[in-house]
N, C-alpha and C positions, 0 to 999 in steps of 0.2 A: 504493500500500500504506500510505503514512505516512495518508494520507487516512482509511483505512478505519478503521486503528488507532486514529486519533485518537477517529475517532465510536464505536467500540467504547467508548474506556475513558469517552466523555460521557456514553454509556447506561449503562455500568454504574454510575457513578458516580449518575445520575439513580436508578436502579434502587435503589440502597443507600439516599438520601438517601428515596423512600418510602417502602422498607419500614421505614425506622428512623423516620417520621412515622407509619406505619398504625396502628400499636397503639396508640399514644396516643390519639389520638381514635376509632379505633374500641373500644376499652375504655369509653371514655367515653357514647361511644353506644349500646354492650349495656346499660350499666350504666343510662341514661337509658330505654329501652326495657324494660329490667326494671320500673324502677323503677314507669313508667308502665303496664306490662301488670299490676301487682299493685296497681295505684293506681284503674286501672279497674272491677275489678266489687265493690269499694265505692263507689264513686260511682255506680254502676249499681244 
């Protein structure tokens, strides 16, 4: 049981430490993706 707990709380903890990494670069990346989908059909 002590086993299982353990990897529980290593997941959850992984789990927290992404989603609190996701939005940062995934914001970055919409905004990068904006930028370039509105950069494209003037270059077009």
């Amino acid at each position: 049981d002590s086993c299982l707990s353990f990897r529980r709380k290593g997941l959850s903890q992984s789990a927290l430490a992404l989603q609190a990494r996701v939005p940062t670069w995934l914001k970055l990346t919409s905004d990068d993706v904006k930028s370039r989908s509105s950069n494209w059909p003037k270059k077009a």
